[in-house]
Backbone and ligand atoms as CSV (ligand in chain L), in Angstrom:
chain,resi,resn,atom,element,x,y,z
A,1,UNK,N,N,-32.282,-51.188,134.730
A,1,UNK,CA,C,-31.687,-50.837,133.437
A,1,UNK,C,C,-32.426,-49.628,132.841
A,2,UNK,N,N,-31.651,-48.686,132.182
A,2,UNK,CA,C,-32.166,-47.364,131.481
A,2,UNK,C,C,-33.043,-47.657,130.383
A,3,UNK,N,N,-34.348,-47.310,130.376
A,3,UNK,CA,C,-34.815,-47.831,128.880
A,3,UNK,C,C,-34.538,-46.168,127.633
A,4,UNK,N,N,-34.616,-47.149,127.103
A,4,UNK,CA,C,-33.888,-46.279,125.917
A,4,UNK,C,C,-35.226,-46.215,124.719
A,5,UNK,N,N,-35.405,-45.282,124.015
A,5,UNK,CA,C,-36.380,-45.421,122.982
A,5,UNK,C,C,-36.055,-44.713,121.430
A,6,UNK,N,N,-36.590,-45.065,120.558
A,6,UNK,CA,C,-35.912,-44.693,119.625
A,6,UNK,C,C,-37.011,-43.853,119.045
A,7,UNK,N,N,-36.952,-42.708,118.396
A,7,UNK,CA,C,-37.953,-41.846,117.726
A,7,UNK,C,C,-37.554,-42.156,116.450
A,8,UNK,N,N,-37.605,-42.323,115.664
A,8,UNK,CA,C,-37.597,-42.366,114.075
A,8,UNK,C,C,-38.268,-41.357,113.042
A,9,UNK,N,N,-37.439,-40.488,112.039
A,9,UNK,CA,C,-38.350,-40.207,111.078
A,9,UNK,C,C,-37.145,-38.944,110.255
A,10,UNK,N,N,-37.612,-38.505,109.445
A,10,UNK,CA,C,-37.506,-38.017,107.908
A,10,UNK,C,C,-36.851,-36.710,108.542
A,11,UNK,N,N,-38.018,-36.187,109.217
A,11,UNK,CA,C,-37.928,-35.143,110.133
A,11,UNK,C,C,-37.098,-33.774,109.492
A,12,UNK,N,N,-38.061,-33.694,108.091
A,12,UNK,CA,C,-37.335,-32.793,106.985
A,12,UNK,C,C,-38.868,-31.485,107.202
A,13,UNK,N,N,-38.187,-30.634,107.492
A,13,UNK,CA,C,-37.597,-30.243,109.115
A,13,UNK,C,C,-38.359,-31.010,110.215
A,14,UNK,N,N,-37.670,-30.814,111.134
A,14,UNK,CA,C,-38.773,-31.291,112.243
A,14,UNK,C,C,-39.717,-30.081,112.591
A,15,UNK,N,N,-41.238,-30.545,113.043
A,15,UNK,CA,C,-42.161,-29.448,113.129
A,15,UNK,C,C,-42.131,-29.096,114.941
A,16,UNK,N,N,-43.607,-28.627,114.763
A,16,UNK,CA,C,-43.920,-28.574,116.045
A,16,UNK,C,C,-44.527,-29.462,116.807
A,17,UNK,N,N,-44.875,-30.681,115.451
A,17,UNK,CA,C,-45.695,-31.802,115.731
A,17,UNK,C,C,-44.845,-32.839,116.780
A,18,UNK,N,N,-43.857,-32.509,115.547
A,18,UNK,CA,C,-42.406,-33.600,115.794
A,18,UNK,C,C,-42.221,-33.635,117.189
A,19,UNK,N,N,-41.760,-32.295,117.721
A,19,UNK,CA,C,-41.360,-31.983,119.224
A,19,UNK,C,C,-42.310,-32.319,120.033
A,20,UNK,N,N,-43.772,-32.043,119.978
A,20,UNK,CA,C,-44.458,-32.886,120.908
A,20,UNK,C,C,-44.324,-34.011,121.381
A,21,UNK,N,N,-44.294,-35.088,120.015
A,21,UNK,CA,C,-43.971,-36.118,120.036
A,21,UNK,C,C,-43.167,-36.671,120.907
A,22,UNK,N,N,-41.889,-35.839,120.934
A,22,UNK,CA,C,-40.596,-36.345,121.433
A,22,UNK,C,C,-40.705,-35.386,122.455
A,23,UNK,N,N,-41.385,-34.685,123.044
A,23,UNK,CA,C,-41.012,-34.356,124.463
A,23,UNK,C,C,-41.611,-34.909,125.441
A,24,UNK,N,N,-43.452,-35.411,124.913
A,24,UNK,CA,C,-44.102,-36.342,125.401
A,24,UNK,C,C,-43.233,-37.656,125.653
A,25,UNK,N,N,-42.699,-38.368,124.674
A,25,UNK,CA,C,-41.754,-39.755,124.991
A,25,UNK,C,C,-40.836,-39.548,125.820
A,26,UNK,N,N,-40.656,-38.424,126.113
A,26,UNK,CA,C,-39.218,-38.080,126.657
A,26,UNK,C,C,-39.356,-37.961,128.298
A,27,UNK,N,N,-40.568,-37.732,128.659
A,27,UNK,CA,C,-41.228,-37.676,130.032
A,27,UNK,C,C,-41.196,-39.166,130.523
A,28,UNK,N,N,-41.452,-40.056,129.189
A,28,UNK,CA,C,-41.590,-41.707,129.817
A,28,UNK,C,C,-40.664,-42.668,129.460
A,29,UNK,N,N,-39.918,-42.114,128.890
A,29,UNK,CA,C,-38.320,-42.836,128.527
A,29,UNK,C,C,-37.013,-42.601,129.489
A,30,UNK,N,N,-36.044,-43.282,130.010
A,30,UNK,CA,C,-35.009,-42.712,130.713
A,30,UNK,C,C,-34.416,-41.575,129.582
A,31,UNK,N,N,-34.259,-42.569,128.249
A,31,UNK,CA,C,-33.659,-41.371,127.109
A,31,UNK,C,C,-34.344,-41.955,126.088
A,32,UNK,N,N,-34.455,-40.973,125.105
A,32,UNK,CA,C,-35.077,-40.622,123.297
A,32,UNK,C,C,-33.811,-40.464,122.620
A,33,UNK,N,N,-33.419,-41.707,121.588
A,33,UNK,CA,C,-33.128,-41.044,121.205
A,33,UNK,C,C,-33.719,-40.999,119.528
A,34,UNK,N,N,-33.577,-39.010,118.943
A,34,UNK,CA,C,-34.310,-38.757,118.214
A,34,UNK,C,C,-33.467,-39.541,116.619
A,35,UNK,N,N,-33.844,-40.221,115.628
A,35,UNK,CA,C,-32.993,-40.471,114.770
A,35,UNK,C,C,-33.098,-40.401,113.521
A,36,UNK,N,N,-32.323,-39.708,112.836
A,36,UNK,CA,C,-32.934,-39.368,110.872
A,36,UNK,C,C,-32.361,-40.234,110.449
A,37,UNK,N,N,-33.719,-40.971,109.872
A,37,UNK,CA,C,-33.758,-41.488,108.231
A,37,UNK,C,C,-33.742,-41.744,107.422
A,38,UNK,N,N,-33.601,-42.588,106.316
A,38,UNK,CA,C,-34.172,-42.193,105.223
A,38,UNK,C,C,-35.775,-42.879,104.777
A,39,UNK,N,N,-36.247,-42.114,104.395
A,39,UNK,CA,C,-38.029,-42.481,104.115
A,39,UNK,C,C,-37.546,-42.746,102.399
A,40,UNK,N,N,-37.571,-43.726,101.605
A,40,UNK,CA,C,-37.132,-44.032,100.113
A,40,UNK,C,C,-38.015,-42.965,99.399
A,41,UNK,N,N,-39.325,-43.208,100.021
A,41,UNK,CA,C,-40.047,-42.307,99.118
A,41,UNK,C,C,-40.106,-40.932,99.225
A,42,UNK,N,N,-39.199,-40.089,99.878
A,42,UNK,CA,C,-39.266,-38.686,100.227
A,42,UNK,C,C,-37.889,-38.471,99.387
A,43,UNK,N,N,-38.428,-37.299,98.843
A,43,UNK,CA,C,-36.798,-36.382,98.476
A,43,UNK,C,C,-36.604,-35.169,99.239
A,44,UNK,N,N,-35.802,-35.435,100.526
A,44,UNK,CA,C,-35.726,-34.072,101.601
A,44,UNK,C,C,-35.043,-32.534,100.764
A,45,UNK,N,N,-35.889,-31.940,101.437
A,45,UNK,CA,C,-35.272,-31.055,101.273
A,45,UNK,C,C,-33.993,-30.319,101.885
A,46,UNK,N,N,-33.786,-30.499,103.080
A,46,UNK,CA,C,-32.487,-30.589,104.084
A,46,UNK,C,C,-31.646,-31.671,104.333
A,47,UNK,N,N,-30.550,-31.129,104.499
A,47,UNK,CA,C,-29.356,-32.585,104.422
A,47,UNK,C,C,-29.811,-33.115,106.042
A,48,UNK,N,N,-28.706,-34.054,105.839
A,48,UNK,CA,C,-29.151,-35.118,106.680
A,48,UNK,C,C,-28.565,-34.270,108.006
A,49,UNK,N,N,-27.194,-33.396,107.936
A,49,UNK,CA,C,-26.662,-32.658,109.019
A,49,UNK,C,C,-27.277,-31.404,109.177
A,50,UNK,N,N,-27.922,-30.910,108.342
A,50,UNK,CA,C,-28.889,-29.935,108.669
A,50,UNK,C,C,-30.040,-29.910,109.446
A,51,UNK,N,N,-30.436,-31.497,108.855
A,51,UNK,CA,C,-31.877,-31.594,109.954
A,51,UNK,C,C,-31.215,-31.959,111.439
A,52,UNK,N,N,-30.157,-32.550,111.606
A,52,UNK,CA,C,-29.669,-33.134,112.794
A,52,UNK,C,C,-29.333,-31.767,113.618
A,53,UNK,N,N,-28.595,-30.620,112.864
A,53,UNK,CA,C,-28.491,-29.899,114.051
A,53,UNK,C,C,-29.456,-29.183,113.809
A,54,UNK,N,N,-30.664,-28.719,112.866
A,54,UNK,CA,C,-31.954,-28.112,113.638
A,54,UNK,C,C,-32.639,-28.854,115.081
A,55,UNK,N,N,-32.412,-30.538,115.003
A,55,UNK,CA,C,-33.263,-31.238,116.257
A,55,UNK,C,C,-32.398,-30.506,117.159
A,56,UNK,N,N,-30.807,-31.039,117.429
A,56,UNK,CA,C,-30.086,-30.816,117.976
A,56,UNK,C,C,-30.825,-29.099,119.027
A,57,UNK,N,N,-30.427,-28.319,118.232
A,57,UNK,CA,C,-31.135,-26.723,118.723
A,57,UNK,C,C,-32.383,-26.790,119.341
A,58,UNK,N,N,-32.864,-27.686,118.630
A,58,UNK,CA,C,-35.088,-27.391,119.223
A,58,UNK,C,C,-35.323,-28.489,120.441
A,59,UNK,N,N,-34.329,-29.045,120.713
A,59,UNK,CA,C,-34.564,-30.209,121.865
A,59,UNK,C,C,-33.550,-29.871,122.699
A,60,UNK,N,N,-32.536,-28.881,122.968
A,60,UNK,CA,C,-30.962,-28.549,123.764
A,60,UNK,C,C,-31.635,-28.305,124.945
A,61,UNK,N,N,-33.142,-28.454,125.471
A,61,UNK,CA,C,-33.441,-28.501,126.690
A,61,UNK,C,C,-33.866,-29.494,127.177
A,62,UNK,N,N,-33.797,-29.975,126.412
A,62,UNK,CA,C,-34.388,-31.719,127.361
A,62,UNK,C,C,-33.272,-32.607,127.479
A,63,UNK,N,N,-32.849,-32.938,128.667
A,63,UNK,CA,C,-31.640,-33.561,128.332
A,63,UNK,C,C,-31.730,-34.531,128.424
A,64,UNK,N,N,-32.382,-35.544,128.320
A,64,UNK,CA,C,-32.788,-36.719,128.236
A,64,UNK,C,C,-32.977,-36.859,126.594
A,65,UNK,N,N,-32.926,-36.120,125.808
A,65,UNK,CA,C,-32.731,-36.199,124.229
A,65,UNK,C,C,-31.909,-36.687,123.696
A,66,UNK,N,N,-31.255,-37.391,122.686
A,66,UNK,CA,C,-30.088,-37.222,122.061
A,66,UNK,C,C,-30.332,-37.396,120.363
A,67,UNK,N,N,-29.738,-36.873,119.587
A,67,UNK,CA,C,-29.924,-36.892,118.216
A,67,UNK,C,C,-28.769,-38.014,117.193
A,68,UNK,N,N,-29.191,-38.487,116.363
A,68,UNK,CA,C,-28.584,-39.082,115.281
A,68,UNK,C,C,-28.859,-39.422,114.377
A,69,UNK,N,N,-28.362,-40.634,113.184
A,69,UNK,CA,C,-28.628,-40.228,112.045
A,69,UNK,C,C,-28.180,-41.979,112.008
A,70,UNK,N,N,-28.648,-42.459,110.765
A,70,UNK,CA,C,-28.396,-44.070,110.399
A,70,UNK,C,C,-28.612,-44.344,109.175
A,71,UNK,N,N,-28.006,-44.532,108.212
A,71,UNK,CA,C,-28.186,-45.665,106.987
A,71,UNK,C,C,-28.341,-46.968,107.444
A,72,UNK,N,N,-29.743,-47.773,106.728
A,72,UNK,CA,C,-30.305,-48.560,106.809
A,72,UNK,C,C,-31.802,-48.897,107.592
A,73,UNK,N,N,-31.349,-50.100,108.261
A,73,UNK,CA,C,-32.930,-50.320,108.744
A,73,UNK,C,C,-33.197,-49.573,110.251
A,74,UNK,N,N,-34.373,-49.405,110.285
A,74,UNK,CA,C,-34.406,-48.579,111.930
A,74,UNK,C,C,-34.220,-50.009,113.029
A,75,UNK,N,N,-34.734,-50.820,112.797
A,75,UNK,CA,C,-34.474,-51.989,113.772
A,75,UNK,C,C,-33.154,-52.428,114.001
A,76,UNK,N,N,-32.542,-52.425,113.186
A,76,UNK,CA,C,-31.089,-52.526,113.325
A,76,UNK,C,C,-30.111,-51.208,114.296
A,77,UNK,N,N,-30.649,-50.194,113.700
A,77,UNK,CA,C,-30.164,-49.304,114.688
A,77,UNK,C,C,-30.626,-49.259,115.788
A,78,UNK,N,N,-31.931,-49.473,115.966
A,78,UNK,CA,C,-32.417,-49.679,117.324
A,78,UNK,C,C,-31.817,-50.624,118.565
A,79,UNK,N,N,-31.494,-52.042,117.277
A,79,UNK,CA,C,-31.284,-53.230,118.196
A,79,UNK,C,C,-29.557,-52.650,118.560
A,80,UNK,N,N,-28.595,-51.599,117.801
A,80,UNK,CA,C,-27.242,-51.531,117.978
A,80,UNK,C,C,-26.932,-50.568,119.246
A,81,UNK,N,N,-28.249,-49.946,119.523
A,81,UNK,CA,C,-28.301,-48.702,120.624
A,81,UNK,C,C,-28.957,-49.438,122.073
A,82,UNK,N,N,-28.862,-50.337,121.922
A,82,UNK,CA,C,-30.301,-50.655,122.978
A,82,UNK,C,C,-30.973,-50.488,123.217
A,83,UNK,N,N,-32.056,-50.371,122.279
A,83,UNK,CA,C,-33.299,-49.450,122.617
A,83,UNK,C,C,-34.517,-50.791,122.937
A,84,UNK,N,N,-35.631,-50.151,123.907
A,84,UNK,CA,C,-35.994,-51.454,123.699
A,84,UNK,C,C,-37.850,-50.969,123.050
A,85,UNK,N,N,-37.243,-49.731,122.510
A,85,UNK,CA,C,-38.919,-49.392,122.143
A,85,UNK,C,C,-38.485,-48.264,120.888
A,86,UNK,N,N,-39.474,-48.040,119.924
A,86,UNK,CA,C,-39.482,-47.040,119.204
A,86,UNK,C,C,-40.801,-46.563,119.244
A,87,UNK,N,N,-40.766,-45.274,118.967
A,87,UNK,CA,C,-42.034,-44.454,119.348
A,87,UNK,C,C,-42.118,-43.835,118.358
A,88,UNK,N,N,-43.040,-43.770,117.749
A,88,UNK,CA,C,-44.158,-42.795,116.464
A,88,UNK,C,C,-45.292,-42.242,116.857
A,89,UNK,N,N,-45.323,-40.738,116.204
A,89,UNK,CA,C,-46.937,-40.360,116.476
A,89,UNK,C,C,-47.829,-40.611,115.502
A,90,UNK,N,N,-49.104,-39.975,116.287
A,90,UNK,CA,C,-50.395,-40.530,114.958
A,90,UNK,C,C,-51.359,-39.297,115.594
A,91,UNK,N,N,-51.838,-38.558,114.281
A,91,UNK,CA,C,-52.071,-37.517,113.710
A,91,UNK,C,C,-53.552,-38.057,113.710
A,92,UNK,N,N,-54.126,-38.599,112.801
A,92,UNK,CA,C,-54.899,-38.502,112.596
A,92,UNK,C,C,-55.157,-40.585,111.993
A,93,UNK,N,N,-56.958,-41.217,111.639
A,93,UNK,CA,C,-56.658,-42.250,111.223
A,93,UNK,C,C,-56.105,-42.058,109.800
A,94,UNK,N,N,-55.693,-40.982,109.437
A,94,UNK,CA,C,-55.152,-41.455,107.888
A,94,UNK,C,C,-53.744,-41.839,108.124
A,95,UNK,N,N,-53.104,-41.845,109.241
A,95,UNK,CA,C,-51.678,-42.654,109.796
A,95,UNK,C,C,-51.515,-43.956,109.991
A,96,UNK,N,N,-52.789,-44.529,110.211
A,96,UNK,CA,C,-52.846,-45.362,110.922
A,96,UNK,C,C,-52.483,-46.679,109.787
A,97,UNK,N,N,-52.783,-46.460,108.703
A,97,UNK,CA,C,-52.703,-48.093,107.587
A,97,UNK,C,C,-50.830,-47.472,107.933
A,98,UNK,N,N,-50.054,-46.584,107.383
A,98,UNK,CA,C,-49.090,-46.976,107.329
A,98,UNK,C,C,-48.300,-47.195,108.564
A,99,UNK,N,N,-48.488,-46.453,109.543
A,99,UNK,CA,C,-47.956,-47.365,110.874
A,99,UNK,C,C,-48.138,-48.651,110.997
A,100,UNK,N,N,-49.205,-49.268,110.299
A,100,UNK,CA,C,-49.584,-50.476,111.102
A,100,UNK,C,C,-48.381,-51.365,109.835
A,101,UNK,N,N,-48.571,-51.010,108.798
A,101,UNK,CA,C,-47.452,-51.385,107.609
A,101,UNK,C,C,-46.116,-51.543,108.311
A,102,UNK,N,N,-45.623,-50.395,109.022
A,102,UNK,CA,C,-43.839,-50.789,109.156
A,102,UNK,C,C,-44.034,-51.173,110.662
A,103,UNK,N,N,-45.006,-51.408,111.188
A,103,UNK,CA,C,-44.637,-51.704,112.917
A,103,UNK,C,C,-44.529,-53.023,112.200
A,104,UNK,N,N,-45.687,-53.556,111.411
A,104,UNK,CA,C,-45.709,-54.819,111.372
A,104,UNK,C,C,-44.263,-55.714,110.940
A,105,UNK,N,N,-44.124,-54.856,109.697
A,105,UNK,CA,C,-42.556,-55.443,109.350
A,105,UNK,C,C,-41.657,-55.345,110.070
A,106,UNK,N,N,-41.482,-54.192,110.940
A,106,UNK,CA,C,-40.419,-54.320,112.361
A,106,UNK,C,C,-40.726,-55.155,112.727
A,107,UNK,N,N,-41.358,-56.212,113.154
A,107,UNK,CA,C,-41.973,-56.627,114.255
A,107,UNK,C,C,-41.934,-57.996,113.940
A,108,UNK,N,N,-41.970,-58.307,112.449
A,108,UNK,CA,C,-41.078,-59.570,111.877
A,108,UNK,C,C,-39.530,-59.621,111.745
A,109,UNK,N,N,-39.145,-58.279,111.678
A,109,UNK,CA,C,-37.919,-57.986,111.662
A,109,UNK,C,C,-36.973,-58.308,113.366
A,110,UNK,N,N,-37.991,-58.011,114.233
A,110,UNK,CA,C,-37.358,-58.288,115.324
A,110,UNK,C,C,-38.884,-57.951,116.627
A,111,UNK,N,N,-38.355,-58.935,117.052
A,111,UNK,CA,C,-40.184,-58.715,118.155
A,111,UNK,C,C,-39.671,-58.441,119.466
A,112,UNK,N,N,-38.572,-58.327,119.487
A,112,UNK,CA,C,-38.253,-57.679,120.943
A,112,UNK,C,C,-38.452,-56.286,121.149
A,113,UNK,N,N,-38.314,-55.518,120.015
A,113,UNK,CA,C,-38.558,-54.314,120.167
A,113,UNK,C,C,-39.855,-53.733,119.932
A,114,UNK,N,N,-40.631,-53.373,120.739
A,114,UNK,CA,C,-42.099,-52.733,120.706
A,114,UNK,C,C,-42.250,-51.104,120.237
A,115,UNK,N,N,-43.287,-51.080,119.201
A,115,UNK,CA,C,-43.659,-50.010,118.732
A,115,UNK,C,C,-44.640,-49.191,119.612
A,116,UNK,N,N,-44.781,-48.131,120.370
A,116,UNK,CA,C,-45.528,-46.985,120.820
A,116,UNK,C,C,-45.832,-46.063,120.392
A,117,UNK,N,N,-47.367,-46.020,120.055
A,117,UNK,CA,C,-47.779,-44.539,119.594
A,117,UNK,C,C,-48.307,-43.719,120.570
A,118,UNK,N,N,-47.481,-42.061,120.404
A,118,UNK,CA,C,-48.603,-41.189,121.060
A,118,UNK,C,C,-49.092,-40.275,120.012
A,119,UNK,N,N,-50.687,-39.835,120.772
A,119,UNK,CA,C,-51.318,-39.278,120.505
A,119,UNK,C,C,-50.716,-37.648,119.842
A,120,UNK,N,N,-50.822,-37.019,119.023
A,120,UNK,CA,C,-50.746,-35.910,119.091
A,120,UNK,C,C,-52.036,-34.996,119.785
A,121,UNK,N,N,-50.958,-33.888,120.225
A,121,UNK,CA,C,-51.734,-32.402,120.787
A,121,UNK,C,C,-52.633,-32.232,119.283
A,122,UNK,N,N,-54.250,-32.090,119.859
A,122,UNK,CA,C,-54.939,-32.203,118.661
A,122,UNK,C,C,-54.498,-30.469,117.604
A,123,UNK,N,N,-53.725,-29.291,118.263
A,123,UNK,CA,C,-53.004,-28.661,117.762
A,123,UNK,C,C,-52.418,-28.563,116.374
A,124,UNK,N,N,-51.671,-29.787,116.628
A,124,UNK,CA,C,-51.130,-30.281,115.500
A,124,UNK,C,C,-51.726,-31.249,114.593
A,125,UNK,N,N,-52.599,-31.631,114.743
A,125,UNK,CA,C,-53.398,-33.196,114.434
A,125,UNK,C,C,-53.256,-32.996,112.542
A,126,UNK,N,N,-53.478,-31.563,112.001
A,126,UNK,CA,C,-53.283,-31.218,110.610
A,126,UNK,C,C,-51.623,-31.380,110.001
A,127,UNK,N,N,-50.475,-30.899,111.193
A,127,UNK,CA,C,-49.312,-30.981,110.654
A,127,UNK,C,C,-48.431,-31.805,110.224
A,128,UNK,N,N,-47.720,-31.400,109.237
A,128,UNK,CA,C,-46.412,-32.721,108.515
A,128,UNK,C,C,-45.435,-31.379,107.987
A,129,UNK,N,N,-44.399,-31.869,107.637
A,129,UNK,CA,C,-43.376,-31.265,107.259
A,129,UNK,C,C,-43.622,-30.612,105.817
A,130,UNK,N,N,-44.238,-31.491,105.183
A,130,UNK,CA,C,-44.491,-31.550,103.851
A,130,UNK,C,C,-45.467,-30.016,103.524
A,131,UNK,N,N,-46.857,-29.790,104.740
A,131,UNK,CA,C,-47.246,-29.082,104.449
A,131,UNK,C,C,-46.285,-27.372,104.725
A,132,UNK,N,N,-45.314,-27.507,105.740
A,132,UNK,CA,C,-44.794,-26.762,106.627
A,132,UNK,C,C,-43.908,-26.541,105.328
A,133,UNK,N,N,-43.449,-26.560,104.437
A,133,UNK,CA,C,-42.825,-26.831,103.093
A,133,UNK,C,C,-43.250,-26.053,102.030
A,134,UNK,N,N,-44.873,-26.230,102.250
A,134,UNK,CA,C,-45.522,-25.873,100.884
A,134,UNK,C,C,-45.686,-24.616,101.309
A,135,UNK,N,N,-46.366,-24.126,102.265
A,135,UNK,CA,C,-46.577,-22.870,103.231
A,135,UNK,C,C,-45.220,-21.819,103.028
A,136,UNK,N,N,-44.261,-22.191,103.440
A,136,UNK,CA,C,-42.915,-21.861,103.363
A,136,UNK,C,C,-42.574,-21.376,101.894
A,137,UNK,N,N,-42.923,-22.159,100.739
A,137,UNK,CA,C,-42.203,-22.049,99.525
A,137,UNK,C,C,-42.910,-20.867,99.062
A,138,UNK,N,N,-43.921,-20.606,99.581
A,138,UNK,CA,C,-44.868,-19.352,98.918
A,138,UNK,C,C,-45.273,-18.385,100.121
A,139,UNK,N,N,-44.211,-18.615,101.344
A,139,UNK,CA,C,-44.349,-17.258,101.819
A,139,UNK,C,C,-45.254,-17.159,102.737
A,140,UNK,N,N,-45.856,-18.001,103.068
A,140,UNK,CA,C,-46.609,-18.031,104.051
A,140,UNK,C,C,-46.473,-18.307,105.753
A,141,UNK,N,N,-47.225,-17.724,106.687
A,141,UNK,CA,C,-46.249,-17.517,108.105
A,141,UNK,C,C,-46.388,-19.054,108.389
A,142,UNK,N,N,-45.400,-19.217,108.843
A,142,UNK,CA,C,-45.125,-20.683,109.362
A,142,UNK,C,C,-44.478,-20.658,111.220
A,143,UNK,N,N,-45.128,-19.001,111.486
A,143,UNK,CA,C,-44.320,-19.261,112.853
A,143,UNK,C,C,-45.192,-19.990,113.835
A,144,UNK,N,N,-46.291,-20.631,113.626
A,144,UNK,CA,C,-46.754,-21.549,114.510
A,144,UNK,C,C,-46.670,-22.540,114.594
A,145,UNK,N,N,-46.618,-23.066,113.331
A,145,UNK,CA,C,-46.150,-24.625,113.009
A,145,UNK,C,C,-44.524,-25.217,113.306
A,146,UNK,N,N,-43.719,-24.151,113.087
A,146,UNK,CA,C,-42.665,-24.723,113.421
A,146,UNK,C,C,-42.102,-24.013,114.680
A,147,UNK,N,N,-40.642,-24.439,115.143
A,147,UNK,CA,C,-40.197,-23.881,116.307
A,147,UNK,C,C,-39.070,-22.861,115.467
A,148,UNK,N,N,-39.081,-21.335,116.057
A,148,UNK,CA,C,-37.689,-20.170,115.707
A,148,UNK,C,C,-36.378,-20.585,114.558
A,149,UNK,N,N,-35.735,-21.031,114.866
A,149,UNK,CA,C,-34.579,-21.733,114.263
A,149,UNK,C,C,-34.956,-22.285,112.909
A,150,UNK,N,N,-36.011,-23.259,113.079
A,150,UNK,CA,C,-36.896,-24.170,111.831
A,150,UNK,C,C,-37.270,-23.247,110.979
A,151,UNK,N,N,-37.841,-22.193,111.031
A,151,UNK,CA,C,-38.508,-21.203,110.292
A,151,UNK,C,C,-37.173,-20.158,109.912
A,152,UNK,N,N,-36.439,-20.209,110.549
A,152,UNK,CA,C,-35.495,-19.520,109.661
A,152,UNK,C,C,-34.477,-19.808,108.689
A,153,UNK,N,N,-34.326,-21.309,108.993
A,153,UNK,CA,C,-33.573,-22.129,107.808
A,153,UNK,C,C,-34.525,-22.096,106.641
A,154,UNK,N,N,-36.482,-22.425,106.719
A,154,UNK,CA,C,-36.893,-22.605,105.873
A,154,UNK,C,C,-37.077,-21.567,104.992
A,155,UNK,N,N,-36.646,-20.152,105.358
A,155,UNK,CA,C,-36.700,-18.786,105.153
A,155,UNK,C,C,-35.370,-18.947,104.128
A,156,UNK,N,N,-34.075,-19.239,104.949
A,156,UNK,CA,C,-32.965,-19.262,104.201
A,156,UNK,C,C,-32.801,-20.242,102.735
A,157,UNK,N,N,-33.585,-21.614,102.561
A,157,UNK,CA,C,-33.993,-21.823,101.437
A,157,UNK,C,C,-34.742,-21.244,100.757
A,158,UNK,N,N,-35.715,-20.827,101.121
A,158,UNK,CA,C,-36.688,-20.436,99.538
A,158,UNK,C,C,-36.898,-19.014,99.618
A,159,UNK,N,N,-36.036,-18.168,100.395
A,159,UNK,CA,C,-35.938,-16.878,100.090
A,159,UNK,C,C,-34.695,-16.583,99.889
A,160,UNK,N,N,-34.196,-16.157,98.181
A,160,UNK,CA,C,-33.179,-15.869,97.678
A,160,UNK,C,C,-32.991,-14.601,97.422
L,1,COD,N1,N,-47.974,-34.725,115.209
L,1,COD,C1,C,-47.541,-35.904,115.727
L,1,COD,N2,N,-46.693,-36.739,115.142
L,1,COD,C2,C,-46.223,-36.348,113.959
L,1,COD,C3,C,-46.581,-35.140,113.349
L,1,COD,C4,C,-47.520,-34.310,114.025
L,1,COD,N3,N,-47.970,-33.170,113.509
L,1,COD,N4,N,-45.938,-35.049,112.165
L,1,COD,C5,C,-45.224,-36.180,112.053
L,1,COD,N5,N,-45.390,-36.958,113.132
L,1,COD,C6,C,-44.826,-38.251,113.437
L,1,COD,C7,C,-45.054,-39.250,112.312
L,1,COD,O1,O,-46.305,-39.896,112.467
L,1,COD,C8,C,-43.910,-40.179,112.572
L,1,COD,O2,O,-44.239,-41.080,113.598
L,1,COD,C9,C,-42.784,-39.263,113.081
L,1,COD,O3,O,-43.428,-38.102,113.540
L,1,COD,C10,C,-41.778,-38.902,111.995
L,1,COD,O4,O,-42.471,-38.375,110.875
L,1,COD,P1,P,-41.689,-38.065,109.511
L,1,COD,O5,O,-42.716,-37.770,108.482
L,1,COD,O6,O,-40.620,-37.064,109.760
L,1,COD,O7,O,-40.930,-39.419,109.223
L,1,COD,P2,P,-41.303,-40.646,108.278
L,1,COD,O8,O,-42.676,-41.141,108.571
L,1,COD,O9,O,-40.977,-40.279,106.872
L,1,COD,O10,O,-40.254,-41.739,108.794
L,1,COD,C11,C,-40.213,-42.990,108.181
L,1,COD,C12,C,-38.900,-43.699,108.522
L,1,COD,C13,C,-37.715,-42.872,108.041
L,1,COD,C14,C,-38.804,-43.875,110.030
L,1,COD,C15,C,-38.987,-45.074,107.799
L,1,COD,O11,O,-39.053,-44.872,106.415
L,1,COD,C16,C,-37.798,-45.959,108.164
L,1,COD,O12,O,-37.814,-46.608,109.189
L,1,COD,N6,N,-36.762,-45.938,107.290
L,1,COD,C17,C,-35.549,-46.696,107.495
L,1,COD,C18,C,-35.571,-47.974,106.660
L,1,COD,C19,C,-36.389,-49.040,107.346
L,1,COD,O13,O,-36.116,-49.483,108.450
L,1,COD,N7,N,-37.424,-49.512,106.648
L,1,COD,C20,C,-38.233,-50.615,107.130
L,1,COD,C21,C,-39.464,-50.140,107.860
L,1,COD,S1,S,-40.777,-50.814,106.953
C-alpha cells in the first residue's frame, strides 16, 4: 500500500524552510501531501488560493507532491485522504512545547495516525514566514529565504 503523508501548515507564504521540509518527506513518503490551514491564531496575509498556487509553483518538480487546502481539523483530513502520517518540522527547541501540544491532541484525536518530525537544514533553523513578512514589509532582500515566485508576490503586496 502507498503511504501517504500529510504536511500541514499556515504556510503564509511558504518559505525556504517550508520546502525543505517537504522535499525531505517527500524522499520518504510514496506521496506528501502539502495542506493549508487554518492556524486560529494567525491572520494570513495571503488567501488561502494564493498560498495554494504559490506551493503549487515551488514544488511542480517533485511529483510525488500534491497540494490542498481543508476547513477544519487536520486529523480529519488526514484520516479522509489516507494518510497514515503527518509530518512537521522543528527549527529550533523553541518548537518543540508547541508540537508536542497538537501531536498530543492529534493523537487523542486519533492514534492511528503518527506524527514525524524532521530536522531542519540548520540554514534555515532562524526561518518562519512571519519573519520573511517583516523583512518584506520594509524592503528588505528576502531572496534567500524564500523561493523566486514567493518573493515576488511578497513584492506585489507591500510594494504599491
Ligand atoms: N524550517 C523547518 N520547518 C519549518 C520552518 C523552517 N524554517 N518554518 C516552518 N516550519 C514548519 C513548522 O514547524 C511546521 O511544522 C510547518 O513547517 C508549517 O509551519 P506554519 O507556520 O506554516 O504552520 P502552522 O504551524 O501555523 O500550522 C498549524 C496548523 C495550521 C497545522 C494547525 O493550526 C492545525 O492543524 N490547524 C487545523 C485545526 C486543527 O486540527 N487543530 C487541532 C490541532 S491542535
Amino acid at each position: 500500500m502507498a503511504s501517504i503523508a500529510v504536511c500541514p501548515g499556515s504556510f503564509d507564504p511558504i518559505t525556504n524552510g517550508h520546502l525543505d521540509i517537504i522535499t525531505r518527506g517527500a524522499k520518504v513518503f510514496d506521496e506528501v501531501k502539502v495542506v493549508v490551514l487554518n492556524n486560529s491564531s494567525k491572520q494570513p496575509l495571503f488567501t488561502v488560493e494564493e498560498r495554494i498556487n504559490l506551493i503549487k509553483e515551488v514544488t511542480k518538480n517533485i511529483p510525488n507532491v500534491k497540494v490542498d487546502s481543508f476547513q477544519g481539523l487536520l486529523i480529519d483530513y488526514a484520516k479522509n485522504v489516507g494518510a497514515s502520517a503527518i509530518i512537521r518540522g522543528l527549527r529550533a527547541v523553541s518548537d518543540f512545547e508547541y508540537e508536542m501540544q497538537i501531536t498530543s491532541m492529534n493523537r487523542v484525536l486519533n492514534d492511528e495516525i503518527e506524527t514525524f518530525f524532521i530536522m531542519t537544514n540548520n540554514q534555515y533553523s532562524f526561518l518562519s514566514s512571519s519573519i520573511v513578512k517583516e523583512v518584506a514589509k520594509y524592503n528588505g532582500k528576502i531572496t534567500e529565504l524564500v523561493p523566486p515566485p514567493v518573493e515576488k508576490a511578497l513584492k506585489a503586496k507591500f510594494i504599491k
